[in-house]
C-alpha positions in Angstrom: 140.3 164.9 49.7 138.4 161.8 49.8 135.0 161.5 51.2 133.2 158.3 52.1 129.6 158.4 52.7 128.1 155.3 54.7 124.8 153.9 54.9 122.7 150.7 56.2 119.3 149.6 57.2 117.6 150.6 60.5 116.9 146.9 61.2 121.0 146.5 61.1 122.0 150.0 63.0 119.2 149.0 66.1 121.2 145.3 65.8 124.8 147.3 66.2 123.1 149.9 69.1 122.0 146.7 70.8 125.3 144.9 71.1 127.0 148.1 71.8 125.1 148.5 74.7 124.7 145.2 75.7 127.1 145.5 78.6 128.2 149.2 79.2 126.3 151.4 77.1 127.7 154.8 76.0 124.8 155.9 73.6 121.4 156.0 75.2 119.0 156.1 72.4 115.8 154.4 74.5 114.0 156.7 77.3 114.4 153.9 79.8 117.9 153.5 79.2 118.6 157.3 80.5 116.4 156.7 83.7 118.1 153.0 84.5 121.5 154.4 83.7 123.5 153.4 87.1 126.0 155.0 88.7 128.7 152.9 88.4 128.8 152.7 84.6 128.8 156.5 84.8 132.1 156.4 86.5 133.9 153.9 84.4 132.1 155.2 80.4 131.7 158.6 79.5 128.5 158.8 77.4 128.8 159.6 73.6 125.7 159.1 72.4 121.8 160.6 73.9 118.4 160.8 73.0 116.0 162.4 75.2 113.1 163.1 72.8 109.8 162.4 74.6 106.6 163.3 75.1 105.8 166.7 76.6 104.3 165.4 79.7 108.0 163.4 79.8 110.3 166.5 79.3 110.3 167.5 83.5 111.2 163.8 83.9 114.1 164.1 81.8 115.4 167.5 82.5 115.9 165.7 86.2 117.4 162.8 84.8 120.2 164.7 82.4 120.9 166.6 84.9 121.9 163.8 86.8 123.8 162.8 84.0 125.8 165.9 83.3 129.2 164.8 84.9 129.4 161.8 82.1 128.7 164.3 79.5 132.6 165.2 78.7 132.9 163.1 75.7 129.5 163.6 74.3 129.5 163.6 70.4 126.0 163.1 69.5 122.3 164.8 70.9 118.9 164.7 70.3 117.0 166.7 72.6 113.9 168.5 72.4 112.3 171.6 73.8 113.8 174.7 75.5 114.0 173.2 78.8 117.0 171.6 78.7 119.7 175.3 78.9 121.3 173.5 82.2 121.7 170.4 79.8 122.9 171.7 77.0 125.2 174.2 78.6 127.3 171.5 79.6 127.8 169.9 76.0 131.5 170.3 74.8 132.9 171.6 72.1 133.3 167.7 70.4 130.1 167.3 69.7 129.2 166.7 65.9 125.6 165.4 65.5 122.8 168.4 66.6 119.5 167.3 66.6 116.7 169.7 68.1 113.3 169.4 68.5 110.7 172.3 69.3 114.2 174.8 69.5 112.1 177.8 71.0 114.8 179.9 70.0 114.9 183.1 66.8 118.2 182.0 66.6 121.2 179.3 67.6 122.2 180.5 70.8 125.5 181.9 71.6 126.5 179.7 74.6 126.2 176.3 72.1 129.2 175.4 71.0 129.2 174.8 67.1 132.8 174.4 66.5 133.1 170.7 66.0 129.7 170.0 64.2 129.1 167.7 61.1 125.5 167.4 61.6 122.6 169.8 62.6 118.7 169.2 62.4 116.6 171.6 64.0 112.4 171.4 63.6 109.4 173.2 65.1 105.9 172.3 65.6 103.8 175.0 64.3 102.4 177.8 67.0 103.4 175.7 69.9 106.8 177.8 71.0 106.3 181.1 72.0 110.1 182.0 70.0 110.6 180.7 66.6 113.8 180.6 64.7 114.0 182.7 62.2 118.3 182.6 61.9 120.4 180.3 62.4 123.2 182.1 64.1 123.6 185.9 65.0 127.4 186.7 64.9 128.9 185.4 61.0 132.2 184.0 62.9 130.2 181.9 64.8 129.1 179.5 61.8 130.1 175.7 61.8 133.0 175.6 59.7 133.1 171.5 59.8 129.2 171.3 58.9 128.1 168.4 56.2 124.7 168.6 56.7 122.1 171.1 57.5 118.0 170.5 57.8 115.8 173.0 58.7 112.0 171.8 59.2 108.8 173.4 60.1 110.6 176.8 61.2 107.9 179.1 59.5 109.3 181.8 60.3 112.9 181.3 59.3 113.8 184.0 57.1 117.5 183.5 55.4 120.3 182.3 55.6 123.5 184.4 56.9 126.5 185.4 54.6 128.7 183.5 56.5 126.8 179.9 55.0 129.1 180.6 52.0 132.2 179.6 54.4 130.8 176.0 54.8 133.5 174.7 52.6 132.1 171.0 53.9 128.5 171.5 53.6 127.2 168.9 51.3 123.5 168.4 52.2 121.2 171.3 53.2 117.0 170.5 53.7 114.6 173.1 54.0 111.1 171.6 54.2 107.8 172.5 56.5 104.9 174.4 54.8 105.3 178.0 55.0 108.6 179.3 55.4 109.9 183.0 55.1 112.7 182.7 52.9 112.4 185.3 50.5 116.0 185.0 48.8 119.3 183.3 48.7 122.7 185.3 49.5 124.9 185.1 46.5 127.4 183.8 49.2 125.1 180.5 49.5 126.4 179.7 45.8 129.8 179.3 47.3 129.1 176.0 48.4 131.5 174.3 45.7 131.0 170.9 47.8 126.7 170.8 47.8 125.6 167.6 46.1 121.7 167.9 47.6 119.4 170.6 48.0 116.1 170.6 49.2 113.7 174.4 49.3 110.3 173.4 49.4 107.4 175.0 50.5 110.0 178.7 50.1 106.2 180.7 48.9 107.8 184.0 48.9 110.8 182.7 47.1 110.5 184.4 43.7 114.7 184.4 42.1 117.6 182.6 42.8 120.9 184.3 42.6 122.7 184.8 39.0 125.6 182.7 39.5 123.3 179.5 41.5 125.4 177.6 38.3 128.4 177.9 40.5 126.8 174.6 42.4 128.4 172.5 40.1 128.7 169.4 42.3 124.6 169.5 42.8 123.0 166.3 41.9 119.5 166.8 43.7 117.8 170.1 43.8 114.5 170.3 44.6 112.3 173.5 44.5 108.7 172.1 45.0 105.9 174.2 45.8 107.7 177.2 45.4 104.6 179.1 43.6 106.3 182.2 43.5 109.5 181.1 41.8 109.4 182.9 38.0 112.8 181.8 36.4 116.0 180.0 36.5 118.8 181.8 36.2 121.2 181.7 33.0 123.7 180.1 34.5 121.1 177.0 35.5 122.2 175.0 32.8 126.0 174.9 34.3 124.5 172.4 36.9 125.7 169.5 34.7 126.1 166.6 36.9 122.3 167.1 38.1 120.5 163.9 38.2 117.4 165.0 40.1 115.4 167.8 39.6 111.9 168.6 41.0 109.9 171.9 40.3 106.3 170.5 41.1 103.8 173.1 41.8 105.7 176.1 40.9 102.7 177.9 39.3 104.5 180.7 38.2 107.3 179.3 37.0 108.4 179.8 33.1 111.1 177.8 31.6 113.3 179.0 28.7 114.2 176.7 25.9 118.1 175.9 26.8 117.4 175.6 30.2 118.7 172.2 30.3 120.9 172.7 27.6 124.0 171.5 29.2 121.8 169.0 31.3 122.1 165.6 30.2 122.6 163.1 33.8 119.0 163.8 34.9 117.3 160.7 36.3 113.8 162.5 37.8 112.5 165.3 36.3 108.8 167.0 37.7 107.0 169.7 36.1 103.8 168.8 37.3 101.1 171.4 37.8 103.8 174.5 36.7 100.9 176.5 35.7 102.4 179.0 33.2 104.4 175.8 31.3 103.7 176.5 27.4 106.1 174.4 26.0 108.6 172.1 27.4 112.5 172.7 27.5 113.7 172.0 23.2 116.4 169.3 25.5 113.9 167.3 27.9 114.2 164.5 24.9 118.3 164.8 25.2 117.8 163.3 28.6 118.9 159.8 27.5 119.4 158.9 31.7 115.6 159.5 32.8 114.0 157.4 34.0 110.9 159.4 36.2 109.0 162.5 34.0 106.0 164.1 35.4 104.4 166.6 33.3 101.2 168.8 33.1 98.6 169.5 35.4 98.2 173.2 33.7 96.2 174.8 31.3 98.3 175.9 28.8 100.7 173.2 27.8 98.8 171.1 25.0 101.7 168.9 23.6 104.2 166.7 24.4 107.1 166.2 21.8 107.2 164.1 18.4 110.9 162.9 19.7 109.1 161.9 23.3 110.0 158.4 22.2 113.9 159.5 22.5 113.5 158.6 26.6 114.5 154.9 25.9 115.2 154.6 29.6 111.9 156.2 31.0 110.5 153.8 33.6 108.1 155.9 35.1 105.8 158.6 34.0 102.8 161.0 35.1 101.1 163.2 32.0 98.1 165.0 32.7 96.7 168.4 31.5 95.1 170.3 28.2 96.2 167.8 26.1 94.6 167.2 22.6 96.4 163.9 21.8 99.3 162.1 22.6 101.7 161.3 20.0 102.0 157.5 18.8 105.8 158.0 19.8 104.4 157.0 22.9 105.2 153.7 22.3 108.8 153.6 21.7 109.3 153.8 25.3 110.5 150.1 25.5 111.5 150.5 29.2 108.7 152.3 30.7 106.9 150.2 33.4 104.9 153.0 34.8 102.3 155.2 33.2 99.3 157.7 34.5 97.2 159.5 32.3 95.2 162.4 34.6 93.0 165.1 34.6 93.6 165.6 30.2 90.4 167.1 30.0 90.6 167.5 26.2 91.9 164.3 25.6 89.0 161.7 23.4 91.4 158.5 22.3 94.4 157.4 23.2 97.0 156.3 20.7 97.1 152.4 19.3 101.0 152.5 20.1 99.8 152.3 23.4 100.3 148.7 23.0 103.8 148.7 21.8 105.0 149.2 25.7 106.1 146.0 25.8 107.5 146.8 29.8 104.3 148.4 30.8 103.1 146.9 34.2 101.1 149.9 35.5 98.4 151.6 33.8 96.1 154.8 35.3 93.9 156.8 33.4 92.0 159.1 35.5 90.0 162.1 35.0 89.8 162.4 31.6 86.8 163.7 31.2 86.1 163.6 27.1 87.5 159.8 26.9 84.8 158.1 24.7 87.2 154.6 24.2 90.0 152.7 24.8 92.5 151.4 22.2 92.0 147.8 21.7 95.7 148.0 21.9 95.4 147.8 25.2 95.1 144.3 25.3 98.8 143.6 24.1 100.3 145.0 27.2 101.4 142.7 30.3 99.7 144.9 32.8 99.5 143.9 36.6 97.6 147.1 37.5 95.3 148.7 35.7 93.0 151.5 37.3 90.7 153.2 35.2 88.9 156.0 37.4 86.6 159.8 37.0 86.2 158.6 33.2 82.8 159.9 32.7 81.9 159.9 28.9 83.4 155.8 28.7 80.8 153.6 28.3 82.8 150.5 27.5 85.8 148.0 27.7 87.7 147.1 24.8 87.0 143.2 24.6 91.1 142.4 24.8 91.1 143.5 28.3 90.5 139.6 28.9 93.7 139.0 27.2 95.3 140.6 30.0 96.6 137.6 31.8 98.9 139.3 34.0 96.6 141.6 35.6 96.3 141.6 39.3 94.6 144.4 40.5 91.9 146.1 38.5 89.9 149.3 39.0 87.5 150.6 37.7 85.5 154.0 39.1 83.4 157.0 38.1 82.9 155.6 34.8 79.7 155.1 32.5 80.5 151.6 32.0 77.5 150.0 31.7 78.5 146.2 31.2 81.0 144.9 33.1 79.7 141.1 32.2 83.6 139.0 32.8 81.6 135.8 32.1 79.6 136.3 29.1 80.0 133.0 26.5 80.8 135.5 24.1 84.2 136.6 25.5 86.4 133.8 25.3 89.0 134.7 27.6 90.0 134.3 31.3 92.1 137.0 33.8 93.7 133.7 35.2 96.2 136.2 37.8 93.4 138.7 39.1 93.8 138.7 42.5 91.8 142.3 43.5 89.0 144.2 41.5 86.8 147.4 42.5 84.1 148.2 40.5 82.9 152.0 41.9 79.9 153.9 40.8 79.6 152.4 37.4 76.6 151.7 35.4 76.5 148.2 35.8 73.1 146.1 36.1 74.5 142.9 36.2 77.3 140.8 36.9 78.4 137.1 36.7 82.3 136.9 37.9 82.9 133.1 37.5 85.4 131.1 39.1 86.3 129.8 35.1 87.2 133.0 34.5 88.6 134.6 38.1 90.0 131.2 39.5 91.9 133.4 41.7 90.1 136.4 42.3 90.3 136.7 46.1 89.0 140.6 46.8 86.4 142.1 45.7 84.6 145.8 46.5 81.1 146.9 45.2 80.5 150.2 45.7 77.8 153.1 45.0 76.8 150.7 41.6 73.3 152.1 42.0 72.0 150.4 38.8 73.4 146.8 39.6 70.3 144.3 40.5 72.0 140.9 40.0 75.5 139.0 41.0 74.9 135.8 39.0 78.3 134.1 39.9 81.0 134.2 42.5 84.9 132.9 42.0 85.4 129.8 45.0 88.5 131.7 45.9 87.3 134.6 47.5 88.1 135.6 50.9 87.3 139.1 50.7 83.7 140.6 49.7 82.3 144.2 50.1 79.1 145.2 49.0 78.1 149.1 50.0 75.3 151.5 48.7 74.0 149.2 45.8 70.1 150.0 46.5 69.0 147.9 43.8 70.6 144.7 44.1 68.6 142.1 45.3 69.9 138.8 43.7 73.3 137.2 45.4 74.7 133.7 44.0 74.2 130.9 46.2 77.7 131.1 49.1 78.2 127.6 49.0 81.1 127.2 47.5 82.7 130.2 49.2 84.3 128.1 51.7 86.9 130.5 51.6 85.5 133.4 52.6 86.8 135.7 55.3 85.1 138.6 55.5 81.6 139.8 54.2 80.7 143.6 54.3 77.0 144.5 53.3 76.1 148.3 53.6 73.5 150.3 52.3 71.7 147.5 50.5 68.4 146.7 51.1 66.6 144.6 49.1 68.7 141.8 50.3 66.5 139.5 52.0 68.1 135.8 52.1 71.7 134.9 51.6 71.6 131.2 50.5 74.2 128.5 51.5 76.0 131.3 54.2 76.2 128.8 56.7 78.6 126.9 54.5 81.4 129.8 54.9 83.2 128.2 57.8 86.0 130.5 57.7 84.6 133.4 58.2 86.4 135.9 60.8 84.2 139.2 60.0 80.9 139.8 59.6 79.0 142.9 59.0 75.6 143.5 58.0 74.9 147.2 58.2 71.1 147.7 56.3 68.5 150.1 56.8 66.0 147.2 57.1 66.1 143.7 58.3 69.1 141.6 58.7 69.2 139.0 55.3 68.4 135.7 56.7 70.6 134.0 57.6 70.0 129.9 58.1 72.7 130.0 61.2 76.0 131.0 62.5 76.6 128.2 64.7 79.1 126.7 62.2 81.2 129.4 62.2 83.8 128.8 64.7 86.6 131.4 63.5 84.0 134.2 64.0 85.9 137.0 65.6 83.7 140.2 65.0 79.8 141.0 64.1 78.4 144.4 63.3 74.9 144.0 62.7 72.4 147.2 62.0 68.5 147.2 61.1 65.7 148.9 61.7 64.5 146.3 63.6 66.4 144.4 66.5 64.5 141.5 66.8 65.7 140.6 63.6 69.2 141.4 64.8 68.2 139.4 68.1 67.2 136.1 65.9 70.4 136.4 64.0 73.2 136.4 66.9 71.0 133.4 68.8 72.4 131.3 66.4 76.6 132.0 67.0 77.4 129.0 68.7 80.9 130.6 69.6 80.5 134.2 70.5 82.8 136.6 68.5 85.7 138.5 70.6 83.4 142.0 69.6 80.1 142.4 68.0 78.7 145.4 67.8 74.7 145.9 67.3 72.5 149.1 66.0 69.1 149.5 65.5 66.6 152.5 65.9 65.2 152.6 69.9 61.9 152.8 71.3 60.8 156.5 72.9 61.7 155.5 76.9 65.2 153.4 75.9 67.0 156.2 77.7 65.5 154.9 81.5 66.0 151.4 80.0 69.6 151.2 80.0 69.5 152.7 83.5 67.6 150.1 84.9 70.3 148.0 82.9 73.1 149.4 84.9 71.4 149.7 88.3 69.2 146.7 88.6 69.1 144.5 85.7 72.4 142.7 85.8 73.8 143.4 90.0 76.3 140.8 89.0 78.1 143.4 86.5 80.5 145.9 87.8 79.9 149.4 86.6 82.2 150.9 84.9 81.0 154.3 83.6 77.5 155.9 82.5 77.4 159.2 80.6 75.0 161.6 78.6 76.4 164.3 76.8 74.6 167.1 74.1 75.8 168.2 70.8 78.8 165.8 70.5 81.5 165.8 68.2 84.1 163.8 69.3 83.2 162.7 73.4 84.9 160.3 75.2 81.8 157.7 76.9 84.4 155.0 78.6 87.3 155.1 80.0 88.5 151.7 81.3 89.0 151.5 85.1 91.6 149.1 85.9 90.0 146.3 87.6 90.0 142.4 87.2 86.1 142.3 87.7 85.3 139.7 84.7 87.0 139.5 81.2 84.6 141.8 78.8 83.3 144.7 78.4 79.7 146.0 77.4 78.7 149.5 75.9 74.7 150.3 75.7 73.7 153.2 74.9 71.3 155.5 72.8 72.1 158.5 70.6 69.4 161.2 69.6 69.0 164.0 67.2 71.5 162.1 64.8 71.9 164.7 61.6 75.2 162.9 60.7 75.2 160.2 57.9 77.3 158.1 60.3 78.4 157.3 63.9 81.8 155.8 64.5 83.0 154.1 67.5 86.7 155.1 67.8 89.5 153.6 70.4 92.4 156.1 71.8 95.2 155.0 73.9 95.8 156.5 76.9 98.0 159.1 75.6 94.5 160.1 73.0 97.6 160.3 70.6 96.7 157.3 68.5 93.3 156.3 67.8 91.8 153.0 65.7 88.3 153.0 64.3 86.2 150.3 65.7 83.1 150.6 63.6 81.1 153.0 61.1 77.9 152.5 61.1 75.3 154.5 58.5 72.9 155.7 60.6 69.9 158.2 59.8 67.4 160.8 62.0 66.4 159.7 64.8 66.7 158.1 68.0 69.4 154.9 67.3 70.5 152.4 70.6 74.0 150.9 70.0 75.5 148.0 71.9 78.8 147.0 71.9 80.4 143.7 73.6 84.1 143.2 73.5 85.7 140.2 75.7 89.0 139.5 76.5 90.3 138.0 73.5 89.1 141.5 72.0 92.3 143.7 71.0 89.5 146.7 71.9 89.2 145.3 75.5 92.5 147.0 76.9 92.9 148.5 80.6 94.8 151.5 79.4 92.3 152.6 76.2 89.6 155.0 76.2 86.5 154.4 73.9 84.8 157.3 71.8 81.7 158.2 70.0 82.0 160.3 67.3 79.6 161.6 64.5 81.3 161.1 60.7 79.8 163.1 57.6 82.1 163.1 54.5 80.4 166.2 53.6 82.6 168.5 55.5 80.0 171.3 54.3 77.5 169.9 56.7 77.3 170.7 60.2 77.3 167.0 62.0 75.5 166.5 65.9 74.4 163.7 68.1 73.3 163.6 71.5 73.8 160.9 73.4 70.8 160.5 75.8 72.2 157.8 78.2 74.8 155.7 77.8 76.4 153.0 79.8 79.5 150.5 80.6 79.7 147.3 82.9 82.3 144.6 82.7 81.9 141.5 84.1 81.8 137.6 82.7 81.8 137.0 79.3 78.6 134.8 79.3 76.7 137.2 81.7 77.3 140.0 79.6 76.1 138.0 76.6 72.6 137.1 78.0 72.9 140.9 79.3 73.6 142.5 76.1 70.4 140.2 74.3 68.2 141.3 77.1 69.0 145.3 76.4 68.4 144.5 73.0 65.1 143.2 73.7 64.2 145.8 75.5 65.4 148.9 74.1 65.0 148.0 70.3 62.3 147.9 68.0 
């Protein structure tokens, strides 16, 4: 029997729905489509084809709706439906239909009065504690099992518990998925090894899955098996290595798992192969290095396995590959691996040098080391390789750069974090070289003091993140190309190149540094579009704004708001949001009433709130009117013992939320102003604005209070002069 397997883009299969539909549809895959279905395409086409998966608050709507539809369900063949609601529905499906999807089933088992005679496909998912039934069978009586079934997925059931006898009979089956955190499968009937047909098989998350069945071997047409995250799982079974057209092969995070030599002894099509974090793994498998077809290996993450193999070098087709663990020392057959274009080095705790073949990987475009925490150096090898990526991260004992890393001139993105590098200095005379293709670098909680990253040697450098580099004092040079620059916790710098020649620059992030008192030649960065200055002292000064006509959004914090106040009176354009905070005087709170009730009577009110011990509290929820075109948000929080508040935006739904602003804040009483105007994509009639408190320190109990708060739309230039008036008032 032949069997032809089909596949093609979404982008092409929404293209072929469309023109199918075009006219007189037969598969409704859209919610709107089932409500506008009319009448008189329901007498001429029988449908074939339905989704009604929908939001909760949806599912009465549509139970009404299919109902309506039930007459034009003869010659249904495909379904995707969700909840229990839908018996009435269901009940009248026929006994053609061959694609099952089910959402939220609510069911401990298939039930009797769904036909499953004719089906190919069947998917069937929970969410976790929402039903008050979960399946825990598929179906009760063994004659009633899908004899035509190709493809089974099971997901999020946590309390599914086996598979019947009868699974063995699914002479078709080819694809069965078992994934969701949690599940109760506790062992596999030796019927399930029937299955001559199964090419993929997916059991992750099976935690109380300990064997599989003696003859599992029988699976001889399985070509992807994976057993992920089943920590229980102790052994393969002697037939395993009978599975000898398997090409992928994943056992991640089976802690107890221990492998026997021949294992893989008949094994030799594998293409991905992950042992990662198998706890108990002493020694590899004597065939891994037979595997002349592999192209992914991930290895260690475990205590006790301490060596990879001399013939490691065998894998001539290896592209990508993930080592980590107890690891003394690598072996220099490392670099035979002509093909490999992918390599991380993590968490090899023992690990002090890496091997000088290391440069021999002539194909090597990614590099990671991270968390090696006895590296001392790095093999000036390195600088042979035509890296793109290098990331170099949780290195603690490295205290240097080999010099050739300025030979690497096809590096794009570098990283480098949680090192002891204490000189990072790309533009010293002494280091003739030039990372002409660097495009991104992050330099995080290094040692460095200073810096000079010259446009001779970055012409194209065009991001660029300083972060928690407590010892750095000085930037001495700046590439012309940059658009991006972000500067956070850096306590000590105080000396910033002159900006300009950034004409380039697009956005400019300064956090947590204050010793930053001027920024010469800003007014020269036309092109800036983001702007935010969060300090816990005054605003660096800033010559003006006025030139900076593609300024779309400010976020300005000090301790004092006149400086805040002098700043923004120079923004000849006003942004589309900015977004101010700054500590407030004792009696702000009565302040933003008088704000609200008598300050501005040409602004509408829209809301005005207080609210204790907040941790996530909605403060605005947009009334629909046309009264102006911007919105304004003054407020003042007290008894702030979170690092920071964020200003969040939900839709209406609350299902999907963006994050407007962070800003570090400390104890205190803090006001915070916030105008958005039309052009704003915050300024919606259907979104609801938040104030949340944001600690990273999950160990730390976080609280604000927010003493008053208010919101008014109205025109954008009134609530402009409005918002500088609060700000005069209500700020230090």
């Amino acid at each position: 029997m032949i069997r032809i397997a089909l596949e093609c883009h979404d982008h092409l299969r929404d293209i072929g729905r469309e023109i199918a539909n075009r006219h007189s549809p037969t598969r409704l895959w859209l919610p709107q489509q089932i409500v506008d279905y009319d009448k008189e395409t329901k007498k001429r086409n029988g449908i074939r084809g339905i989704k009604a998966v929908a939001l909760e608050n949806k599912e009465l709507l549509y139970k009404e709706e299919l109902l309506l539809l039930a007459p034009s369900l003869v010659g249904l063949k495909l379904l995707a439906i969700r909840g229990d609601y839908f018996k009435q529905v269901i009940g009248e499906v026929p006994r053609e239909l061959v694609w099952l999807c089910w959402f939220n089933i609510g069911q401990r088992s298939l039930p009797t009065w769904l036909s499953l005679k004719n089906l190919r496909v069947l998917q069937l998912s929970e969410h976790f504690g929402r039903q008050e039934h979960h399946l825990e069978e598929l179906w009760k009586a063994e004659s009633d099992a899908p004899l035509q079934l190709r493809e089974l997925v099971i997901a999020n059931c946590y309390k599914f518990q086996r598979f019947p006898n009868s699974i063995g009979c699914l002479s078709e089956l080819k694809k069965i998925v078992i994934t969701g955190h949690g599940n109760n499968i506790r062992s596999l009937p030796e019927e399930f090894c029937h299955l001559q047909f199964l090419e993929h098989l997916e059991l992750q998350w099976c935690e109380m899955l300990s064997l599989l069945p003696s003859n599992f071997g029988n699976l001889r047409n399985l070509r992807y098996l994976d057993l992920s995250r089943c920590t229980e799982l102790k052994s393969l079974p002697v037939s395993f290595k009978n599975l000898i057209l398997l090409q992928y092969l994943n056992l991640e995070m089976c802690r107890k798992l221990i492998l026997r030599s021949d294992d893989l002894q008949n094994i030799t099509k594998l293409e991905f192969l992950s042992l990662f974090r198998c706890e108990q793994l002493e020694e590899l498998p004597h065939h891994i290095t037979n595997q002349v077809s592999l192209r992914e290996l991930y290895l260690g993450g475990g205590k006790m396995l301490r060596e990879l193999p001399i013939e490691i070098g065998r894998l001539s087709r290896l592209r990508k590959m993930r080592i980590g663990g107890h690891f003394i020392s690598l072996p220099n057959s490392l670099g035979d691996l002509s093909s490999l274009a992918y390599l991380s080095i993590c968490d090899s705790t023992n690990l002090e040098s890496l091997p000088t073949s290391l440069g021999d990987l002539s194909s090597l475009t990614n590099l990671s080391i991270q968390y090696c925490d006895n590296l001392e150096s790095l093999p000036t090898s390195l600088g042979d390789l035509s890296l793109t990526n290098l990331a170099i991260c949780g290195c603690s004992k490295l205290k240097c750069l080999p010099s050739s890393i300025g030979h690497l001139n096809h590096l794009e993105h570098l990283e480098i974090s949680e090192c002891s590098i204490s000189q990072v200095d790309f533009g010293a005379a002494s280091l003739s070289f030039a990372l002409n293709n660097l495009k991104w670098m992050e330099l995080k909680q290094t040692e460095v003091c200073r810096i000079s990253i010259s446009d001779d040697c970055f012409p194209c450098l065009q991001t660029l993140e300083l972060d928690r580099n407590y010892q750095l004092t000085e930037i001495r040079a700046l590439p012309v190309k940059l658009e991006w620059l972000h500067i956070k916790s850096c306590p000590q710098l105080d000396v910033l190149p002159s900006f300009a020649q950034l004409t380039c620059l697009r956005e400019f992030d300064v956090e947590g540094c204050d010793r930053i008192e001027k920024i010469d030649g800003f007014e020269d960065c036309t092109k800036l579009e983001i702007l935010r200055l969060h300090t816990c002292s005054e605003v660096p000064s800033i010559e003006s704004l006025e030139q900076m006509k593609e300024l779309r959004q400010v976020e300005l914090k000090a301790n004092k708001g006149s400086a805040i106040e002098n700043c923004i009176q120079t923004i000849k354009k006003w942004p589309d949001g900015i977004i101010i905070c700054t500590p407030a005087i004792p009696d702000a709170s009565s302040l933003v009433d008088s704000f609200k009730c008598g300050l501005s009577p040409d602004l509408f009110v829209v809301d005005s709130f207080s609210n204790k011990d907040i941790l996530c509290t909605s403060i605005l929820q947009e009334k629909h009117t046309s009264n102006g075109n911007a919105i304004m948000v003054g407020f003042v929080v007290n008894n702030v013992s979170a690092r920071q508040l964020k200003i969040a935006l939900f839709h209406d739904d609350n299902t999907c939320g963006s994050i407007i602003s962070e800003m570090g804040t400390g104890e205190g009483r803090w006001a915070l102003i916030g105008v958005f105007t039309q052009r704003s994509r915050w300024n919606s009639g259907k979104d609801l604005f938040s104030l949340c408190t944001l600690d990273h320190d999950l160990h730390v109990e976080v609280k604000a209070e927010v003493e008053r708060g208010s919101a008014v739309r109205g025109e954008e230039q009134r609530l402009v002069e409005a918002s500088l008036r609060l700000l005069h008032s209500i700020c230090m």
